[in-house]
KEKE-3310 file (N, C-alpha, C; in steps of 0.2 Angstrom, whole numbers, plus 5000, padded with zeros to 4 digits):
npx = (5395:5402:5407:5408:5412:5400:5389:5381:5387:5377:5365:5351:5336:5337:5335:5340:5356:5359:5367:5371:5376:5390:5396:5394:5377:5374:5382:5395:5412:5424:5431:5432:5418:5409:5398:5378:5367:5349:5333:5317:5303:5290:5293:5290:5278:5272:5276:5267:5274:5275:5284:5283:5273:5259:5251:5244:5248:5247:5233:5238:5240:5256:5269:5283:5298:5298:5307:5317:5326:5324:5325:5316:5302:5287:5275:5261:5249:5258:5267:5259:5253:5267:5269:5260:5266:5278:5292:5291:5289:5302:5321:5327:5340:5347:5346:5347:5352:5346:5331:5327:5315:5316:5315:5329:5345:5359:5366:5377:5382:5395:5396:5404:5416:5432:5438:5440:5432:5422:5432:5426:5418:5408:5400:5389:5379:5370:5371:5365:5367:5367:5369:5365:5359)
npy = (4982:4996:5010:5028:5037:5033:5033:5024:5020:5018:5023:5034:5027:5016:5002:4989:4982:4990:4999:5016:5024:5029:5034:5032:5030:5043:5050:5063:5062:5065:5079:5092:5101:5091:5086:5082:5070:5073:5068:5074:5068:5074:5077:5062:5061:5069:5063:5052:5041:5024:5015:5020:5021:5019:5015:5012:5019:5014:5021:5032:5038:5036:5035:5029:5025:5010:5005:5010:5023:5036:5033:5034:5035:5043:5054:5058:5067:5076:5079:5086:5095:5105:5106:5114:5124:5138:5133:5120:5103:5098:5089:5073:5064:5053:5037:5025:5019:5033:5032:5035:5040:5049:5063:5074:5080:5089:5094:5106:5104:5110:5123:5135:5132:5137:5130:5129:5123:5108:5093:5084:5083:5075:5069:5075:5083:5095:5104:5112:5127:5130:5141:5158:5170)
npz = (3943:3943:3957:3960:3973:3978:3971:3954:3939:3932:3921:3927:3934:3922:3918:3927:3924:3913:3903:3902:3888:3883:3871:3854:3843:3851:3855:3856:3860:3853:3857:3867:3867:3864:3857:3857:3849:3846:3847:3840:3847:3845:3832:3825:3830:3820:3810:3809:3813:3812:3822:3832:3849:3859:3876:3891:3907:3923:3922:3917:3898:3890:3877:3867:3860:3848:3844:3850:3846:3855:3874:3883:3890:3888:3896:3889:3893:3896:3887:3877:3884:3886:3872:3868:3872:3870:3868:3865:3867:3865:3862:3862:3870:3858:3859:3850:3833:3825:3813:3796:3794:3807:3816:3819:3825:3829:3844:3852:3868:3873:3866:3871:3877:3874:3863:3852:3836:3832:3829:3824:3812:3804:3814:3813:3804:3805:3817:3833:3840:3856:3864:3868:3854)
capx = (5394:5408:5403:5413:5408:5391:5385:5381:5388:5372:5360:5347:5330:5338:5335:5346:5362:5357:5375:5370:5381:5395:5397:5388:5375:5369:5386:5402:5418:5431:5433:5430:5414:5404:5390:5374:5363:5344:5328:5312:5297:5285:5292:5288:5271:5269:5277:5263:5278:5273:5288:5280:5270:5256:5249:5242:5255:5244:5229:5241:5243:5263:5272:5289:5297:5298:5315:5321:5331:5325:5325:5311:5292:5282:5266:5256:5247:5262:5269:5255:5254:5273:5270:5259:5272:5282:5296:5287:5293:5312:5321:5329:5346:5348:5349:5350:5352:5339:5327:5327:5308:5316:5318:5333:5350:5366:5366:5384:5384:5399:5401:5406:5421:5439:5443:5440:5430:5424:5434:5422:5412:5406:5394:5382:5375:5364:5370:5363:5372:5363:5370:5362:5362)
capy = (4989:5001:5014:5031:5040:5030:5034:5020:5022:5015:5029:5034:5024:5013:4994:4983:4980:4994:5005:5021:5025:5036:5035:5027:5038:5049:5058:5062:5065:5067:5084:5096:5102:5087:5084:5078:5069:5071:5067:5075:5067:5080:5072:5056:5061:5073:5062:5046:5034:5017:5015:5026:5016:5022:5013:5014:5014:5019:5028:5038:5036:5036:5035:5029:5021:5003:5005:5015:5029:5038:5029:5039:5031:5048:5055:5059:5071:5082:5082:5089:5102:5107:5105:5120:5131:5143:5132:5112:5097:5099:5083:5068:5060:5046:5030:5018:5024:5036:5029:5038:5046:5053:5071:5073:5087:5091:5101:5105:5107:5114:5125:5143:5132:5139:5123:5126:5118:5102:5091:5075:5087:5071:5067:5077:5093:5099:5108:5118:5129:5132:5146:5162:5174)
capz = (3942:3945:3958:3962:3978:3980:3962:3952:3935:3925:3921:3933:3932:3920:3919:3931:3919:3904:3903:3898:3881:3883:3863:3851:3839:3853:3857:3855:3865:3852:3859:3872:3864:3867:3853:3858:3844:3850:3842:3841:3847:3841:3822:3828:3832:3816:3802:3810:3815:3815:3828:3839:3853:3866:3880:3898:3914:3931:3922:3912:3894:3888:3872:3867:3852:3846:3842:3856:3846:3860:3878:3889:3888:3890:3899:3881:3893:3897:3881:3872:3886:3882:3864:3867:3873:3865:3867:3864:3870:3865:3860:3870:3867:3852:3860:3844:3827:3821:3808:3792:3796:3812:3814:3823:3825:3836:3849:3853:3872:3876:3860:3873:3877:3871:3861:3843:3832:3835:3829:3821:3810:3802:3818:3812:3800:3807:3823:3833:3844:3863:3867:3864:3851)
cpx = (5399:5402:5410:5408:5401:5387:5386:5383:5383:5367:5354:5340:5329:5336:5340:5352:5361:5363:5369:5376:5384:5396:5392:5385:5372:5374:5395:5407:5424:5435:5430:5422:5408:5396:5386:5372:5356:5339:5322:5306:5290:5287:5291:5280:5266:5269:5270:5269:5276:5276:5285:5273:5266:5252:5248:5246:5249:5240:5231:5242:5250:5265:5280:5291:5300:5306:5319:5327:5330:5321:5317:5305:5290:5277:5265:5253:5252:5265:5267:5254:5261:5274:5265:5262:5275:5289:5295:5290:5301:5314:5327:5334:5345:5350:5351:5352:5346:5338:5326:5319:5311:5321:5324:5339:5354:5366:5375:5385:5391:5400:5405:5414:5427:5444:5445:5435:5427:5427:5433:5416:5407:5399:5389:5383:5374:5366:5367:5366:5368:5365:5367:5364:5365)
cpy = (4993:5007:5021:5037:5041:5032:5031:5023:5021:5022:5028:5032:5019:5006:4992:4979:4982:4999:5011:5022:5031:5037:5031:5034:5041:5052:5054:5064:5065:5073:5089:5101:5100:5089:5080:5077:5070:5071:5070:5072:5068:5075:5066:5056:5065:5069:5054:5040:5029:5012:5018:5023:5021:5016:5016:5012:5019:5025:5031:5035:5037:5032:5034:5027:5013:5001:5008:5019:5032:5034:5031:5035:5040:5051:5057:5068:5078:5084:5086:5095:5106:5108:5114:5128:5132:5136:5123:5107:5098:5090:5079:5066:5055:5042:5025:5022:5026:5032:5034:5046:5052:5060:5073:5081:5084:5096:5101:5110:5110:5121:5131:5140:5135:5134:5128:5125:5111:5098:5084:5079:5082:5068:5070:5085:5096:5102:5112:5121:5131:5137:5152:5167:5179)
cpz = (3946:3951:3960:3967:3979:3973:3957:3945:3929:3928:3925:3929:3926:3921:3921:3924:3912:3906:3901:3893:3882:3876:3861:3845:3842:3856:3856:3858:3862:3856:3865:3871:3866:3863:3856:3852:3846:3845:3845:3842:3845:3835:3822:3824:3823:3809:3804:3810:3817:3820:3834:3843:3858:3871:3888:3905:3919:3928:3918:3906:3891:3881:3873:3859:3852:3847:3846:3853:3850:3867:3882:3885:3891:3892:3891:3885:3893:3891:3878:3876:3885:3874:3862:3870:3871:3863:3865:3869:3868:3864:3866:3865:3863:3859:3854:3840:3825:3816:3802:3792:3803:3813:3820:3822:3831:3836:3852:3862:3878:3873:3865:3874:3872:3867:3856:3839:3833:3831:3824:3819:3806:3807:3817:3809:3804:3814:3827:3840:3852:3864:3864:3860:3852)
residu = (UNK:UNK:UNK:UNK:UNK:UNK:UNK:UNK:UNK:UNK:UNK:UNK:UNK:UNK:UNK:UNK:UNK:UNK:UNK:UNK:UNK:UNK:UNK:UNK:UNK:UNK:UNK:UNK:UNK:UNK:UNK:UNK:UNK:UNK:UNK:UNK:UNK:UNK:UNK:UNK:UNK:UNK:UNK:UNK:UNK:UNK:UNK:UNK:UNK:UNK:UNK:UNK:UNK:UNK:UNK:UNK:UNK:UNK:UNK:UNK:UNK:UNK:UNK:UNK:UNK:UNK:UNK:UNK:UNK:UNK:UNK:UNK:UNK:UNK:UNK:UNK:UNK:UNK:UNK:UNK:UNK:UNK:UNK:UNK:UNK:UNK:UNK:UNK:UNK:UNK:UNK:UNK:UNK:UNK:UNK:UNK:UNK:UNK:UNK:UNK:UNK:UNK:UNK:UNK:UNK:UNK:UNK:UNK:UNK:UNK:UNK:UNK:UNK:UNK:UNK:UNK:UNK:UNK:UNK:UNK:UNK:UNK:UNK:UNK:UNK:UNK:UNK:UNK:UNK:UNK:UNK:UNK:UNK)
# end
């Protein structure tokens, strides 16, 4: 494990010898732009994904997916309390390849940069741009 100024290179809270994906289907860095892929949870929960897992860790129940397009295991009760806020839960990076039931998008977190365009418009439709109107 590479380190640069004391900061391990594998994502944080990660499993001992799990890279985090610089590429892959959850992002892309042809360009200065920096597409995310991320998936929503919430459609997970709305379309009844039979990937979609809950169990008990310490009392709390927690959700994830079988298939880990997205990596994060859950609290079940915080979600549902985010899910009642204006803004919901929000979606989490693509780890594998999304599954055809999962409701997914790009978010294009650089888009305010002075490139351009991005570049690999093929990684994804559906954009959506974070910055505000």
């Amino acid at each position: 494990m590479s380190e640069s100024a004391g900061i391990p290179s594998r994502r944080p809270g990660a499993r001992v010898g799990t890279p985090f994906p610089d590429d892959g289907p959850g992002g892309c860095r042809s360009c200065a732009v920096h597409c995310e892929r991320v998936v929503y949870p919430s459609g997970c929960r709305a379309a009844e994904c039979t990937r979609l897992y809950t169990y008990l860790r310490d009392g709390r129940e927690v959700m994830g997916c079988l298939d880990k397009v997205f990596w994060a295991e859950i609290d079940v009760e915080h979600f549902a309390a985010l899910q009642q806020s204006r803004d919901g839960f929000g979606g989490l990076r693509v780890w594998r390849t999304p599954r055809s039931i999962c409701q997914c998008a790009v978010v294009r977190t650089f888009a305010h940069r002075p490139h351009g365009p991005c570049v690999a418009p093929e990684f994804g439709t559906d954009v959506i741009d974070p910055t505000p109107a």
